[in-house]
N, C-alpha and C positions, 0 to 999 in steps of 0.2 A: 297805147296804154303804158304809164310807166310801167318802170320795174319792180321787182324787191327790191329790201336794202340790202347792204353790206351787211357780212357777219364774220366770227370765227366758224370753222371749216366743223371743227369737233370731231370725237373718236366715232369711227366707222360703225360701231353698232351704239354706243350709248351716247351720240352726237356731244352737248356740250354739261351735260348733265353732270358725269364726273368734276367738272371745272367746279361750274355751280356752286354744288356741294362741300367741296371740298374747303373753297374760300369764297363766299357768293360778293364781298365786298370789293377783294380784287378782281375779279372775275367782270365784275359790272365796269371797276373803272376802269381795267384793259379794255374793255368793247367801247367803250366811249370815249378815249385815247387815239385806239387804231381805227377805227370806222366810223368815226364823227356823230353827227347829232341822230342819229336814226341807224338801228342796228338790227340786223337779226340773230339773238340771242340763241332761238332753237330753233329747230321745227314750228314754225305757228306762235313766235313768241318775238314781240318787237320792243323793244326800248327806243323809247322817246329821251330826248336830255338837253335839246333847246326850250329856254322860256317859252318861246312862243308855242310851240306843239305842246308844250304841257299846259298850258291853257288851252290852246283846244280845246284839249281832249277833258280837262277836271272842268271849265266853267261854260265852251262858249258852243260844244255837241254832246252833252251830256244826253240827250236824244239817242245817239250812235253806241254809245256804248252801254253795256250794265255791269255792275258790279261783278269782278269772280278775284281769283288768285289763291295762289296756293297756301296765303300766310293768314286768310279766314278760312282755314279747313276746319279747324279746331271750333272755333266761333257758329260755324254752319250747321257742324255735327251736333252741338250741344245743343246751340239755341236757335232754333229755326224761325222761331216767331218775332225773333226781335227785330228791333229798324235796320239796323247795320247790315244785317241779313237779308234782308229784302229790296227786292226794287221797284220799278213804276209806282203803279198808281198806289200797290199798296204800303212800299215806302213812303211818300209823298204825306199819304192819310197819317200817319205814325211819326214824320218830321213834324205834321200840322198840329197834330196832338200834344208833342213832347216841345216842341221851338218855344211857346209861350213862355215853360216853367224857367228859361235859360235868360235869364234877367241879369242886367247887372250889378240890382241885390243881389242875387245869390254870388255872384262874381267875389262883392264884398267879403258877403256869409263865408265863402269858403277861404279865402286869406286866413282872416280872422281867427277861424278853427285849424291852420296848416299851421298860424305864424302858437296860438295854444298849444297845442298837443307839440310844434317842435322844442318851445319851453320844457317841457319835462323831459329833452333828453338829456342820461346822465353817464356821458362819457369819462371814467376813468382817467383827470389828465395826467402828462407825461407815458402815456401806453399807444401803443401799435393796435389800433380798432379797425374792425372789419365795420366800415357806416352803413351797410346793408339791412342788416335787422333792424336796426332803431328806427331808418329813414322810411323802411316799407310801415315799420307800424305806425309813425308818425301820417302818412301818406293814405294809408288803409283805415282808420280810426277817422280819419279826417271826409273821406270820399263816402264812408259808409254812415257819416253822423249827415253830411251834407242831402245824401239823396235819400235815407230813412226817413232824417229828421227827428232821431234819435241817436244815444249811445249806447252801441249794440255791447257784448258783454264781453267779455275773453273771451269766452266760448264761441260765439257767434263771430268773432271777428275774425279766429282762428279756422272756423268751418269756409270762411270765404278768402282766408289763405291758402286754403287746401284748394279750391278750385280755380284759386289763379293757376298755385302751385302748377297743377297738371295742366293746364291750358297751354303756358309757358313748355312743359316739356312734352306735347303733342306737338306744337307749333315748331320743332325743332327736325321733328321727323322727316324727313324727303317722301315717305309714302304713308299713303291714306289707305287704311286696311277699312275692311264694315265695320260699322257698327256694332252690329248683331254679332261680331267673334268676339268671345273669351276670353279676350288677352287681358294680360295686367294690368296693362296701361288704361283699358278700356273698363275694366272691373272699376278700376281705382276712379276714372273719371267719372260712371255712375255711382260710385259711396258718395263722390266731392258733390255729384250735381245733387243727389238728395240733403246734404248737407245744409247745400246751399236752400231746397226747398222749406226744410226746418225752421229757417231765416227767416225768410218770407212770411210764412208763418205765424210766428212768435211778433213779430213789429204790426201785423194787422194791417190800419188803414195808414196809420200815418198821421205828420202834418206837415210834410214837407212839401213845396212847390212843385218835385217831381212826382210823390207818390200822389199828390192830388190828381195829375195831369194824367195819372195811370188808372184812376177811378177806375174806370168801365173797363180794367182789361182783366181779362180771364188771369184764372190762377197761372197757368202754362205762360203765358204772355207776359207777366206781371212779375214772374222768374226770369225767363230769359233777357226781359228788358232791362230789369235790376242788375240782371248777373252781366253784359255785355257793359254797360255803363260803370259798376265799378271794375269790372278789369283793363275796360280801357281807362278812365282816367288814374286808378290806381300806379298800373303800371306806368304809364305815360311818367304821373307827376313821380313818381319813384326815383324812374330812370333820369330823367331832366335834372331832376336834385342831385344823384349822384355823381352825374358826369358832369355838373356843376361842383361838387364841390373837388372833382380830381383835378379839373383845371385852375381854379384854386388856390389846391394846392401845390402847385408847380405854377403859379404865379402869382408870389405873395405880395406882389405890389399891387395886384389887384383884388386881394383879401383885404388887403389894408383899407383900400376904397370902399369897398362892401362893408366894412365893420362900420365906417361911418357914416356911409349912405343913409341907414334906418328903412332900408327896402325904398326908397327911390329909384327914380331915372338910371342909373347908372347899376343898382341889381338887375335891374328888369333886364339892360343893355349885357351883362354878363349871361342871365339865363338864357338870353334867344340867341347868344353868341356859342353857347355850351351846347345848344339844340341843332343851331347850324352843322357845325363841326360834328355831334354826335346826334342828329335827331331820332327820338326816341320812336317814331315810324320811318324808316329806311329805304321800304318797297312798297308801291300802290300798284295794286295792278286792276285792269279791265277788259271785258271783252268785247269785241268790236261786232255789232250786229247786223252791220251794212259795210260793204269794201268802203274805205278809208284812204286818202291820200297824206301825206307827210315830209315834207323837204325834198316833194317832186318822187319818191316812192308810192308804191302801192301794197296795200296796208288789206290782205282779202278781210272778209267775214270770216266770224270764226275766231280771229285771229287772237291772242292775249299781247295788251297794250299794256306794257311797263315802265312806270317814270319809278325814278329812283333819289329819292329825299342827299342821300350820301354820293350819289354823283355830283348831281345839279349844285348841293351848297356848295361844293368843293373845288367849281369849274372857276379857274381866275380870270376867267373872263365877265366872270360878274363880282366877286370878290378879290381884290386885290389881295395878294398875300394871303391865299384861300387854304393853305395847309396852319398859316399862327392864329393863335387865339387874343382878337382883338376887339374889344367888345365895345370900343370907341366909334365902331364902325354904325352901327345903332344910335348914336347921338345927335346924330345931323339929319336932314332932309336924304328919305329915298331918293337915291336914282337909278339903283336898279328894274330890272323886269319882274316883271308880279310872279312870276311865272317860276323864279332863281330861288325862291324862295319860302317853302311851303311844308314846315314841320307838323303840319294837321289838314294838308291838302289842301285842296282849295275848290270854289265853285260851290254848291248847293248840297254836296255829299260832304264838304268839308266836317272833319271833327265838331259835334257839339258842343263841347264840354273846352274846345281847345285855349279859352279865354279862362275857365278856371284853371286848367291843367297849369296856363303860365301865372297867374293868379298864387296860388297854390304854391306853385316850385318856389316863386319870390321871396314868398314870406317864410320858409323855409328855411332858402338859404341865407336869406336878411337874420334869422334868428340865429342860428347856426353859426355864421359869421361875426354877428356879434360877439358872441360868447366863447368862441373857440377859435383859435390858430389852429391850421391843419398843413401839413406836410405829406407828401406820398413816400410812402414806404415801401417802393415796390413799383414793377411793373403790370399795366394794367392795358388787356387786351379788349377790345369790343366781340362781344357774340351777339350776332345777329337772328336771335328766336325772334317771338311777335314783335317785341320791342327789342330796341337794340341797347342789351346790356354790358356794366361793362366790370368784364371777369379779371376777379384777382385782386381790384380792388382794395388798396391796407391805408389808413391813413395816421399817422404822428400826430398823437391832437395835446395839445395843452390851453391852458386857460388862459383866457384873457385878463387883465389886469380889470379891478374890479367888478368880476363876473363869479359868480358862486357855482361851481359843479361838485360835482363826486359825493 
């Protein structure tokens, strides 16, 4: 029988757990550096990082594994009933249900309303902006008119910022305490989840191609599935926009291009270039329900299978010059591995929504760009919560010549 794979050694009582934590990003690409394409991470814990093993494991034995990991804790605890949450047959029943309403009308629909609502933002120019607030309300106004199929009010919009809010800082946690304790954290997540029930509520039936698709689901179900779907794309299109516009900013010849694109070929080619480099899911993880083999490794049951979005785009051996931002690279015929390349996963659990998510970011930054010069003011670090955001964030904006703001 093979062996394990290779790993780091880690400290004698809390193995590599301190590493992790401390910086999960370097952490990941030292293990995939010194120990090649198949690593053992922890205890019971393998990172995959060749194309071909990450297809495996996300399109071609999706049979072998089911879904877990520690970055849907947050997702699990709240909303049990929703698809992302579930697996076999009874996810399956809930992709058959929900895959219909995911047309590429709605693909349209939601541009349309991202490239809108980014219209009205009114950046102050010649000023040092934090583009965070404006981009999430642009991005949250947009995801929540899209899957209502209405526009939900300030109030309501803000009740379902508040339960990103916390989601986002539970997901950041290294431990998962119950439920059922007391803590603040957990007080505040039940205010935010009623919040969001309120929501639900008040919009009724709907007439949007999602809330149709959700007919028959119970109230409990009809929450968690609304609630998982805009925090995923919310955050997703949020995050993509902003590490879009940082790169950018620190590459104004390729702003320049963007202002005159009009959201073309060459936006699109910048956003999935922004995703590569910063993809707004980081870490996919799975758990393996039958022994597993891997680059001639053995892989027990049990085990949690980890591919990592921020290793794999970053390997030059699929991206030439995989640390610059060159989004030229997206212009020509693939010839990459299917596999090197996967900001919403891939295979049949792949992201839903990940055709608006890019959809969405485009028209965004296509609007954005147009009307605004942006500069970075500052150093800006990635934190890797659910989504990998990126802290610090300041950008120099001034107005475009022939563009009205302020």
């Amino acid at each position: 029988m093979p062996g394990p794979p290779p790993g780091p050694v880690g400290d004698r009582t809390t193995g590599t757990l301190a590493a992790f934590t401390a910086d999960p990003l370097g952490f990941l690409t030292a293990c995939a550096r010194e120990h090649g394409d198949v690593v053992s991470i922890a205890s019971r814990n393998v990172l995959l990082c060749a194309p071909e093993d990450i297809e495996q494991m996300l399109v071609d034995r999706t049979g072998d594994f089911a879904k877990t990991g520690g970055l849907t804790r947050g997702r699990r605890q709240g909303f049990p009933e929703a698809m992302m949450n579930s697996d076999g047959a009874v996810w399956r029943g809930k992709r058959d249900r929900l895959g219909p309403a995911f047309t590429r009308d709605l693909v349209t629909a939601a541009a349309a309303l991202a490239r809108a609502e980014a219209a009205a933002v009114d950046w102050p120019p010649g000023t040092a902006v934090d583009p965070a607030p404006a981009v999430a309300r642009v991005t949250l106004r947009s995801v929540t008119r899209l899957l209502f199929g209405t526009a939900l009010t300030d109030v309501d919009v803000a009740a379902v910022g508040r339960l990103v809010a916390e989601i986002m800082d539970l997901s950041v946690s290294p431990y998962a305490l119950p439920e059922w304790l007391p803590t603040p954290r957990a007080l505040r997540m039940r205010r935010a989840l009623r919040g969001m029930d309120g929501v639900v509520a008040r919009i009724g039936a709907g007439s949007s191609p999602v809330l149709s698709a959700l007919g028959g689901a119970g109230a409990a179900e009809l929450r968690d599935e609304l609630a998982t779907l805009v925090l995923s794309g919310f955050e997703t299109t949020k995050n993509a926009v902003l590490w879009t516009l940082h790169h950018l900013a620190t590459h104004p010849e390729h702003a320049e291009r963007v202002a005159e694109d009009a959201g073309g070929a060459f936006t699109d080619a910048v956003v999935r270039e922004a995703m590569r480099l910063h993809p707004p899911a980081w870490l996919t993880s799975r758990e393996a329900l039958r022994d597993v083999e891997f680059g001639g490794y053995h892989v027990p049951a049990g085990t949690t299978v980890t591919v990592s979005q921020w290793v794999t785009h970053r390997d030059p051996r699929w991206f030439p010059d995989a640390d610059g931002f060159r989004p030229d690279r997206w212009l020509g015929p693939a010839t990459r591995p299917r596999g090197s390349y996967f900001p919403f996963g891939l295979g049949p659990r792949a992201c839903i929504g990940g055709a608006i998510a890019v959809a969405e970011a485009t028209a965004v930054v296509a609007e954005l760009g147009r009307r605004f010069h942006v500069r970075s003011a500052g150093p800006v670090r990635p934190r890797p919560a659910l989504s990998l955001q990126p802290a610090g964030l300041r950008l120099l904006v001034s107005a475009r010549a022939g563009t009205r703001t302020g």
